[in-house]
VOBA-1610 file (N, C-alpha, C; in pm, whole numbers, padded with zeros to 5 digits, always signed):
BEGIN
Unk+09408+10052+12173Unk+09403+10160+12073Unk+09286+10252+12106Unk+09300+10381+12120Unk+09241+10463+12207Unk+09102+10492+12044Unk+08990+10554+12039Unk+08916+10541+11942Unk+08835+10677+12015Unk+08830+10757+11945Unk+08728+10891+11958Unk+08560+10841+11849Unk+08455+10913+11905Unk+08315+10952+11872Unk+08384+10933+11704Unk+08429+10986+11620Unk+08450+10945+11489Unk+08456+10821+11464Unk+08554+10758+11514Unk+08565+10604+11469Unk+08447+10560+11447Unk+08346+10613+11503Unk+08246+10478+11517Unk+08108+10530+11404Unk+08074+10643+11322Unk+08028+10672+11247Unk+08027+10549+11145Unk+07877+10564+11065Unk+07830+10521+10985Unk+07755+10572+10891Unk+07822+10635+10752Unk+07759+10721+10681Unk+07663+10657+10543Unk+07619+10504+10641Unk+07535+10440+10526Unk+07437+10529+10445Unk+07331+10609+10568Unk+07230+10705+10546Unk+07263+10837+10422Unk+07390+10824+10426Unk+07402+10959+10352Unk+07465+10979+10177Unk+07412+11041+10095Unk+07437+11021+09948Unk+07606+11030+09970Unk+07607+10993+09835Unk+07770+10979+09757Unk+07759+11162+09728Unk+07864+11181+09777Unk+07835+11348+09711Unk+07899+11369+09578Unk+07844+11453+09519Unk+07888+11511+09383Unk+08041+11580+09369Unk+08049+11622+09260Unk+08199+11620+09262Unk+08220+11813+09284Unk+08331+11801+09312Unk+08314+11962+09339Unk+08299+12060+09266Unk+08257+12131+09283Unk+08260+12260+09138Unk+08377+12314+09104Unk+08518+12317+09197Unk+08634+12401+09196Unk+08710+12261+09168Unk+08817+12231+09126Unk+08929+12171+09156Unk+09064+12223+09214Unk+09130+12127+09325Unk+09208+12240+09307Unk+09359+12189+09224Unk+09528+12311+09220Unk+09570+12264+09153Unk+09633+12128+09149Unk+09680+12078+09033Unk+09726+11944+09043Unk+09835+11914+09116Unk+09906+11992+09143Unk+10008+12021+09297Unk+09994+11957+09387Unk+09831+12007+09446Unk+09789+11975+09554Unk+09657+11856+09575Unk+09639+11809+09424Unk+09541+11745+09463Unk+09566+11609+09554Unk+09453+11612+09586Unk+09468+11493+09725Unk+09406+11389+09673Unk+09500+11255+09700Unk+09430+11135+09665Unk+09414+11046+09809Unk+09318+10958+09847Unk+09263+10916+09944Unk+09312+10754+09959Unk+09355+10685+09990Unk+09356+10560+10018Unk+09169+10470+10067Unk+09143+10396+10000Unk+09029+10307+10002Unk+08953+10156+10047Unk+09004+10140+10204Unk+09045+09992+10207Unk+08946+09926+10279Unk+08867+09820+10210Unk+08733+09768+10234Unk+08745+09613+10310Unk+08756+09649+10389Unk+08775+09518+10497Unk+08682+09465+10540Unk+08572+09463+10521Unk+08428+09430+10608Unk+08327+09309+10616Unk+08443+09227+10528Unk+08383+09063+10498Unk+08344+08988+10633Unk+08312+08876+10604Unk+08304+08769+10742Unk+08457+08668+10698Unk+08515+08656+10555Unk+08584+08583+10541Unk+08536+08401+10568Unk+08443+08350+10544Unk+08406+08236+10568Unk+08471+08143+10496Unk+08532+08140+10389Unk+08630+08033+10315Unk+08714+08057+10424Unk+08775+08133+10479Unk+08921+08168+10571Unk+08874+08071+10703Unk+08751+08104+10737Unk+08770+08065+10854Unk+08725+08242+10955Unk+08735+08299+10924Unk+08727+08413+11024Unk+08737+08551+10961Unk+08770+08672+10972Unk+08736+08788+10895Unk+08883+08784+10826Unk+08919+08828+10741Unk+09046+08842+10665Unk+09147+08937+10723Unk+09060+09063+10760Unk+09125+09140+10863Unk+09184+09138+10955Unk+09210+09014+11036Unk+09256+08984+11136Unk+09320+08873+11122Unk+09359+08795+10980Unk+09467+08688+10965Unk+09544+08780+10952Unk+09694+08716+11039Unk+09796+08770+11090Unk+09900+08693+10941Unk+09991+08765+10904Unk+10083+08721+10799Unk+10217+08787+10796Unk+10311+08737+10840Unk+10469+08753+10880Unk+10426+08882+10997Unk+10370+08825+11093Unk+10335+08911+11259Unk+10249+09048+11223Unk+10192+09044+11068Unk+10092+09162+11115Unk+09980+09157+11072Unk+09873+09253+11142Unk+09730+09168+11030Unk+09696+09204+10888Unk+09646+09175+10820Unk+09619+09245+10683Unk+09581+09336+10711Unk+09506+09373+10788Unk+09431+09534+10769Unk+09489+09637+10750Unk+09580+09575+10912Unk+09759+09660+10895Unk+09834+09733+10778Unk+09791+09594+10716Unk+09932+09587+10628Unk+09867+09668+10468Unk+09786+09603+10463Unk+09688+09688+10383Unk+09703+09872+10317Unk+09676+09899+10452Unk+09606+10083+10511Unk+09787+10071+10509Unk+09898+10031+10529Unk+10036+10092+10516Unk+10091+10094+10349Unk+09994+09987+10262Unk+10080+10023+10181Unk+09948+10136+10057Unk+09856+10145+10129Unk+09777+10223+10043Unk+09885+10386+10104Unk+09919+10398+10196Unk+09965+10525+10281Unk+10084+10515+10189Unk+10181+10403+10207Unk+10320+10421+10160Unk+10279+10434+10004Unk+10211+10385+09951Unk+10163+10459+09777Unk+10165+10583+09740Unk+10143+10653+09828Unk+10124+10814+09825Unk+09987+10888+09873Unk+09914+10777+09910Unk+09799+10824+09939Unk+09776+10954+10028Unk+09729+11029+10063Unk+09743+11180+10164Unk+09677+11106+10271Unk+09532+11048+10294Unk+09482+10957+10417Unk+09396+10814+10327Unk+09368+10743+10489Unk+09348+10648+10405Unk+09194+10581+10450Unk+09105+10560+10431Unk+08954+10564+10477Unk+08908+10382+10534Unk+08930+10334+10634Unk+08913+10152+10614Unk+08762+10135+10688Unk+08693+10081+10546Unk+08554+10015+10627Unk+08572+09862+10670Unk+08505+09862+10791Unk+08474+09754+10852Unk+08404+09733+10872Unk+08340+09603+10895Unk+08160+09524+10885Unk+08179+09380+10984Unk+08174+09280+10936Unk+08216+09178+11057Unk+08288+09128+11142Unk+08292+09166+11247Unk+08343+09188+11376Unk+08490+09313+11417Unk+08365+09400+11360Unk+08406+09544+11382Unk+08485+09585+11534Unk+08468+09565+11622Unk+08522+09538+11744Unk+08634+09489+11746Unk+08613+09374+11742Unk+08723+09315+11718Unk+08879+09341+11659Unk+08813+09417+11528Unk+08941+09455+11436Unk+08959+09598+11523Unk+08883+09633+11569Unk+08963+09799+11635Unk+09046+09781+11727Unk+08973+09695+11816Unk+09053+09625+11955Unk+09183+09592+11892Unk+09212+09538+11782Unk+09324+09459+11803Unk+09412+09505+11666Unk+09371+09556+11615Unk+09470+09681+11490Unk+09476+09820+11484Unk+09610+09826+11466Unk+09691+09988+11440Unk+09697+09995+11323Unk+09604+10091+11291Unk+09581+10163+11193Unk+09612+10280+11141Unk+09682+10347+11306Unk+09744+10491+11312Unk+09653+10576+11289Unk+09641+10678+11157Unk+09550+10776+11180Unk+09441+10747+11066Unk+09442+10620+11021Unk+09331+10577+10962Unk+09209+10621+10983Unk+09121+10677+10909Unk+08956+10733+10950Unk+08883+10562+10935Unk+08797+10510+11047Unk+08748+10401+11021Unk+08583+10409+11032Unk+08539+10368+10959Unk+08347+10370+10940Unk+08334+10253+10937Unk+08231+10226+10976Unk+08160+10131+10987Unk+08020+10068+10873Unk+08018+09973+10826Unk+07908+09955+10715Unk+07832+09821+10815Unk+07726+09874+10828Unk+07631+09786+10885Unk+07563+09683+10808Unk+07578+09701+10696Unk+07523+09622+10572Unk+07622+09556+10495Unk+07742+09482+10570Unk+07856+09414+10537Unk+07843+09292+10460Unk+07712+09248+10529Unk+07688+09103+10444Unk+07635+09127+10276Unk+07556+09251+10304Unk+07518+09271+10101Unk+07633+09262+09989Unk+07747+09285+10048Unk+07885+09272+09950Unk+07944+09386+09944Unk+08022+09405+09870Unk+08118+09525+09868Unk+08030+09658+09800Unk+07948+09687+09736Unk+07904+09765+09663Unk+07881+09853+09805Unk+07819+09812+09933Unk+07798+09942+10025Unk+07879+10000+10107Unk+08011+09893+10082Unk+08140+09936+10137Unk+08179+10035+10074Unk+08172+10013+09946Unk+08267+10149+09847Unk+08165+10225+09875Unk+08019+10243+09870Unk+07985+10400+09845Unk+07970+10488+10021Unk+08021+10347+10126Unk+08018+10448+10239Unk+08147+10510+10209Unk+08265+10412+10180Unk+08406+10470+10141Unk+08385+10582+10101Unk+08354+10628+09985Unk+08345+10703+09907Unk+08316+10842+09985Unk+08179+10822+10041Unk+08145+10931+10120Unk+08236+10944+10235Unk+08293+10911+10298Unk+08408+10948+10398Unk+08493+10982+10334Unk+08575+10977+10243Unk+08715+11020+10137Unk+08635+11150+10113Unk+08559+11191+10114Unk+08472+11313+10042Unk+08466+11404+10158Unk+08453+11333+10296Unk+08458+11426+10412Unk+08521+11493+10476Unk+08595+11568+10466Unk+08735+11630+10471Unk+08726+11803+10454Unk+08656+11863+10568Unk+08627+12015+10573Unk+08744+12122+10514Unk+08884+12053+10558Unk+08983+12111+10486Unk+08976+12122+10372Unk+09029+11988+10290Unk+09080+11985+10143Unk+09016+11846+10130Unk+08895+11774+10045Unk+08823+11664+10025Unk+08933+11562+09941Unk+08925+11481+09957Unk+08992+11388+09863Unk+08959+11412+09684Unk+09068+11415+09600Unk+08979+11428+09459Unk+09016+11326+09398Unk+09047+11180+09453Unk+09073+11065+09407Unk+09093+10959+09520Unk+09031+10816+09488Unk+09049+10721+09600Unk+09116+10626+09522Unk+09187+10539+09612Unk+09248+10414+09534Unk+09179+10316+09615Unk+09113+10251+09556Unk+09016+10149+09625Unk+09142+09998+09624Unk+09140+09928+09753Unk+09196+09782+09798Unk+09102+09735+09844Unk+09128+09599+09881Unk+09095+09496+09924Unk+09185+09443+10035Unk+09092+09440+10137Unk+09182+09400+10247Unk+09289+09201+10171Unk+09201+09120+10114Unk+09273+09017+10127Unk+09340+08998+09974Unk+09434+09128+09952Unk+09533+09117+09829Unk+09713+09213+09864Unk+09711+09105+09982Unk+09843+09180+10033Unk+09985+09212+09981Unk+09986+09130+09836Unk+10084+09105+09794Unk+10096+09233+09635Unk+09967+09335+09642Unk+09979+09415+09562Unk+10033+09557+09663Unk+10168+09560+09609Unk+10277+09670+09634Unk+10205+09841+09682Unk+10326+09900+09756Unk+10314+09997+09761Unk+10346+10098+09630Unk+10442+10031+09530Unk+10437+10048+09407Unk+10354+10029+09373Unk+10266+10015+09355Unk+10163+09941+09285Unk+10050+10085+09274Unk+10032+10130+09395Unk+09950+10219+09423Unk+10052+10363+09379Unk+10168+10395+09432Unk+10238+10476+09395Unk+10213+10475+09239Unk+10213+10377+09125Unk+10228+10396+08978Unk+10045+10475+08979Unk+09950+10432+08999Unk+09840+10429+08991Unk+09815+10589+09022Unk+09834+10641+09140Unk+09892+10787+09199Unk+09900+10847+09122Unk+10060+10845+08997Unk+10143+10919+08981Unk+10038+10932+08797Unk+09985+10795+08726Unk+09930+10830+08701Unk+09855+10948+08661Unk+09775+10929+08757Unk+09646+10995+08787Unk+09658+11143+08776Unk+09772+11179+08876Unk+09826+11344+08858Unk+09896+11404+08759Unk+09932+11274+08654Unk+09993+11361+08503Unk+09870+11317+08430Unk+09763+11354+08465Unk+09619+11359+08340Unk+09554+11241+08341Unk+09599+11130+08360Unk+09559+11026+08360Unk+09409+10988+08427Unk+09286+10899+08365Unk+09166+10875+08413Unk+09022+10969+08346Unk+08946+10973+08443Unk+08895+10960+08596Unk+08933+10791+08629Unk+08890+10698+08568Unk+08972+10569+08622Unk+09079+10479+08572Unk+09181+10458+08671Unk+09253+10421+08654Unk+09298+10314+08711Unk+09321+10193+08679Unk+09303+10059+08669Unk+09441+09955+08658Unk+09480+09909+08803Unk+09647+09818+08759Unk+09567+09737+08702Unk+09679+09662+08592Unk+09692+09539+08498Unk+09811+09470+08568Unk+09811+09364+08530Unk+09887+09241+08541Unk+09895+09176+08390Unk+10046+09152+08340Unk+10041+09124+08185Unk+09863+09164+08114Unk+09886+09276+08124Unk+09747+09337+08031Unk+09590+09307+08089Unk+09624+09270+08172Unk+09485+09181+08289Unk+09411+09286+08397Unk+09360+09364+08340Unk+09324+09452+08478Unk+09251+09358+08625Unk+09255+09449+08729Unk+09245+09370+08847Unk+09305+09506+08941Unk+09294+09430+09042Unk+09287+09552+09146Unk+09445+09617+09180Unk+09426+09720+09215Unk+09362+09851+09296Unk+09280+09935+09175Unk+09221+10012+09187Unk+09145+10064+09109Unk+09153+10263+09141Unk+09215+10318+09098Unk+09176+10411+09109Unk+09054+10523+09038Unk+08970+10563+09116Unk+08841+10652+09081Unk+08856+10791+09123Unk+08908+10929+09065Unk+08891+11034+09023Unk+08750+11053+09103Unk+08735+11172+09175Unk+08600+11233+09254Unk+08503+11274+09142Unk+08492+11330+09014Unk+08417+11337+08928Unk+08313+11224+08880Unk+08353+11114+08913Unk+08264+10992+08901Unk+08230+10919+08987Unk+08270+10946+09114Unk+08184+10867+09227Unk+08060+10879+09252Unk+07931+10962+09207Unk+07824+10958+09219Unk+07786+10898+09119Unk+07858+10851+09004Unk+07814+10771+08904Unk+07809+10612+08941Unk+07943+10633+09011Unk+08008+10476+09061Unk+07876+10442+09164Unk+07897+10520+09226Unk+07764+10468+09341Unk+07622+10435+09320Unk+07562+10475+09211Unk+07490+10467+09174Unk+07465+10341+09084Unk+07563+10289+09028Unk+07613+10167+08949Unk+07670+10051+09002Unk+07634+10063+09156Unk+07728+09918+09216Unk+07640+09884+09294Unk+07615+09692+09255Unk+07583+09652+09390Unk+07607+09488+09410Unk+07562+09442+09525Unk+07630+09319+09552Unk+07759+09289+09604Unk+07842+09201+09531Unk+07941+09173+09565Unk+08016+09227+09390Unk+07961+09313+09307Unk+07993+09373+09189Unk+08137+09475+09215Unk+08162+09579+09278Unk+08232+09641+09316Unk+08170+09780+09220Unk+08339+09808+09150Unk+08304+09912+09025Unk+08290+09816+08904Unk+08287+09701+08898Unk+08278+09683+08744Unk+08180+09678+08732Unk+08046+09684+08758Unk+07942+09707+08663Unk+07975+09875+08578Unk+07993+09950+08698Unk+07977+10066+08614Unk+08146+10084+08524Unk+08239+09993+08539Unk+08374+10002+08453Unk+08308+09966+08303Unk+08186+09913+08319Unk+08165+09778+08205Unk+08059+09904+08118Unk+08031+09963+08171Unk+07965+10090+08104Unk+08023+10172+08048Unk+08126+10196+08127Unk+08228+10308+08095Unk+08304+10256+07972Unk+08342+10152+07966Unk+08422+10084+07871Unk+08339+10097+07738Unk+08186+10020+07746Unk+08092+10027+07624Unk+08080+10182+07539Unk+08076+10273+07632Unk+08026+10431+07602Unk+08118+10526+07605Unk+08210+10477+07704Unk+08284+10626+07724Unk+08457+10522+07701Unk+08508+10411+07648Unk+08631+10337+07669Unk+08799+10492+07713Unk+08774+10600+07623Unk+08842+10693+07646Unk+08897+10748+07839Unk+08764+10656+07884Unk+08794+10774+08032Unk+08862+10673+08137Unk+08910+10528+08092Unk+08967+10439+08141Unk+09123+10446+08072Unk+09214+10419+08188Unk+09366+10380+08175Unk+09373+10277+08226Unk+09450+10237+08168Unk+09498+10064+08279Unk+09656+10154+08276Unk+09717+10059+08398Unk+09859+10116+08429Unk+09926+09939+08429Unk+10033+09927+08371Unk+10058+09761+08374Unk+10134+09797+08525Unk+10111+09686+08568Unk+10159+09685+08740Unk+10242+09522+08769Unk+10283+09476+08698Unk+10283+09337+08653Unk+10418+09255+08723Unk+10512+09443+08679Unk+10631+09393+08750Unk+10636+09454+08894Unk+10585+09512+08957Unk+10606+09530+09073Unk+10472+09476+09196Unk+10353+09372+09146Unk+10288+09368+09228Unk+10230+09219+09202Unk+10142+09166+09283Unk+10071+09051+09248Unk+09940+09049+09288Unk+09813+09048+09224Unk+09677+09066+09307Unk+09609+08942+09337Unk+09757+08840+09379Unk+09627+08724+09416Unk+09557+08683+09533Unk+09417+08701+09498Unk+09319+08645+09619Unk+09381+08601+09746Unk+09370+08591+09874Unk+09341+08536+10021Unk+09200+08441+10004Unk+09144+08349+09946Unk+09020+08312+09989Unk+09074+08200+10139Unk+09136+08128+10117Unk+09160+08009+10176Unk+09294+07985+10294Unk+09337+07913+10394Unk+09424+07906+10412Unk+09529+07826+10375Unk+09489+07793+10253Unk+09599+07714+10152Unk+09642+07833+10045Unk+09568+07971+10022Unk+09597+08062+09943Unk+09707+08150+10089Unk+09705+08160+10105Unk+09810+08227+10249Unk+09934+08166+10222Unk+09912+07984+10257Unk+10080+07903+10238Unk+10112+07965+10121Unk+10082+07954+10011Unk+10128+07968+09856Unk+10145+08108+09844Unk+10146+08212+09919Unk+10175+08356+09887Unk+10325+08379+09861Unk+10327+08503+09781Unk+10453+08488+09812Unk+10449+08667+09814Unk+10487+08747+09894Unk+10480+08897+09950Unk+10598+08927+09893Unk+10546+09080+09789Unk+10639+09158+09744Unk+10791+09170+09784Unk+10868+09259+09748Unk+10995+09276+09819Unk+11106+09307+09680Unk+11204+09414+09768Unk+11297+09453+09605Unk+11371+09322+09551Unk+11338+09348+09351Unk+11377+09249+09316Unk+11548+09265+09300Unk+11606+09208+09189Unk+11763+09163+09156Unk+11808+09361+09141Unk+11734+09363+09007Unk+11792+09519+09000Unk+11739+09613+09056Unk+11671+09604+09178Unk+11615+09745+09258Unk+11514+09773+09181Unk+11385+09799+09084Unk+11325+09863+09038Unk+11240+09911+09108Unk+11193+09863+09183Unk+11072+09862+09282Unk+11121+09766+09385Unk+11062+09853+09571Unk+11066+09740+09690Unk+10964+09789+09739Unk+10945+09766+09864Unk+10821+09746+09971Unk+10779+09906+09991Unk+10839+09985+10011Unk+10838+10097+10030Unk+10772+10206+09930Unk+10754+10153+09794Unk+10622+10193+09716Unk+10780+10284+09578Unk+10833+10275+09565Unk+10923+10320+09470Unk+10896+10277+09326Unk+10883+10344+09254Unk+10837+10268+09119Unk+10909+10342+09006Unk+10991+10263+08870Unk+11074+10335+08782Unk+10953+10429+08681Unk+10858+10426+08665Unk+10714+10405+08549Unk+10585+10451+08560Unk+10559+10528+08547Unk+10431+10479+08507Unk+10330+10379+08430Unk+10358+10355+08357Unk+10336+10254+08268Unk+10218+10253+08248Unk+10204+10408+08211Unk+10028+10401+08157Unk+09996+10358+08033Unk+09849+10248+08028Unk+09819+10278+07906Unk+09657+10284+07867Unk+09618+10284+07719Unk+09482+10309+07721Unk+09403+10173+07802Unk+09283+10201+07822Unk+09211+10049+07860Unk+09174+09974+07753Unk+09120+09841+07744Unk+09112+09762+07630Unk+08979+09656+07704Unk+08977+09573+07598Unk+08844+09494+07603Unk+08861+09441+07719Unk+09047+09402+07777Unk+09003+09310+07884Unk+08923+09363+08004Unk+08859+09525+08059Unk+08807+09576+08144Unk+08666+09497+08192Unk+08668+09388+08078Unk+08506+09306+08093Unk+08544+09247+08244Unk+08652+09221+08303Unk+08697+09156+08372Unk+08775+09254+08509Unk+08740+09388+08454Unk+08800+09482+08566Unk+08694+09522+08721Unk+08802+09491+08781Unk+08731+09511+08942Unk+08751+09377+09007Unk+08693+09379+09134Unk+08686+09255+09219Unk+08581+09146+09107Unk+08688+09003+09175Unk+08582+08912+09113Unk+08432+08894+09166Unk+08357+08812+09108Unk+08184+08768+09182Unk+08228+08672+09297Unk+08278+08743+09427Unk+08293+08667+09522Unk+08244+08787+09661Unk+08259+08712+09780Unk+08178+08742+09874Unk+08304+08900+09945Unk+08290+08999+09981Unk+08353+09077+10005Unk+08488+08999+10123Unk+08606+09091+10072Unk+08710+08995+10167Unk+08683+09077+10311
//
């Protein structure tokens, strides 16, 4: 896989930028795909990124269904054994950065994310849908509802549920990423600053129920791999792999957001 002087950027050094002064119309706004791969994976055995699952790797599979969601591009940080995952995944036209500070947890993944989704001289991203490389079994529907969302008014965040359970993908609106960044660290993600938002502002959160078309359960282990079971169209067509969704199924957020974002675990 051929890799130009971009690939290999690292925009640890540089702020979360502010949100723009113009928007443009809702036509055209651009939403970004968000996919934070940069763990060591040590319950797994090896980086998560590079367990292979029905012949492809997650990273793969990942960055295709944030793309097949609707995403316009899709931004994947990587951190332990960065090499490695370039050498040996197609990513297509994935923008990939690098976070040198992989082991602190996800909090410096999202705000390099962030700042690359923002980098875009053309037209900047004005929304990211943040994944997790090791939750393969949440749909391209999944992200498509979250999307569609977002562009009929919905947010600045917007949040799949599972029977009323928020949990990941997470979508964040460009108006609050210098907030977000400023509010995350560790292996926290966005919920510290969801858990704010919820206390002060509960109005600027949606949850979208995602329940029937996706599943967000964990990769820690390779006994969580056997027990997967990967999306796919059900009896009556509502949703398949390909990100099709009947719904939006927006609704307001609720107390359960105490619990929104990645769990207190080590970045996948």
């Amino acid at each position: 896989m051929t890799e130009t002087p971009a690939d290999r950027e690292s925009p640890a050094d540089r702020e979360t930028p502010p949100a723009p002064e113009t928007r443009p119309d809702r036509e055209i706004r651009r939403c970004a795909g968000l996919l934070l791969a940069a763990g060591s994976g040590q319950r797994m055995g090896g980086p998560k990124a590079l367990l292979s699952l029905d012949g492809r790797l997650l990273v793969e599979r990942v960055a295709d269904v944030l793309r097949d969601g609707g995403c316009d591009s899709v931004v994947v940080v990587l951190g332990a054994s960065a090499d490695e995952v370039r050498r040996r995944a197609d990513l297509g036209d994935a923008r990939i950065v690098d976070n040198p500070n992989w082991a602190e947890g996800q909090a410096a993944s999202l705000r390099i994310g962030l700042v690359a989704a923002a980098d875009d001289d053309d037209l900047p991203a004005e929304a990211v849908v943040v994944a997790l490389v090791d939750q393969p079994a949440i749909s391209a529907a999944v992200v498509r509802r979250l999307v569609e969302a977002w562009r009929e008014g919905a947010g600045p965040a917007v949040i799949a549920s599972y029977g009323g359970a928020p949990r990941n993908p997470v979508l964040l609106d460009r108006r609050v990423w210098a907030d977000v960044g400023a509010n995350v660290e560790g292996d926290e993600g966005a919920r510290l600053w969801l858990r704010e938002v919820r206390r002060d502002r509960p109005d600027l959160i949606v949850l979208v129920e995602c329940g029937d078309i996706g599943d967000p359960t964990d990769l820690d282990t390779p006994a969580d791999v056997e027990a997967l079971s990967l999306p796919g169209a059900d009896s009556t067509g509502n949703a398949d792999s390909t990100g099709n969704a009947d719904s939006t199924g927006a609704s307001p957020g609720t107390d359960a957001l105490a619990t929104a974002g990645p769990t207190n675990r080590s970045e996948a």
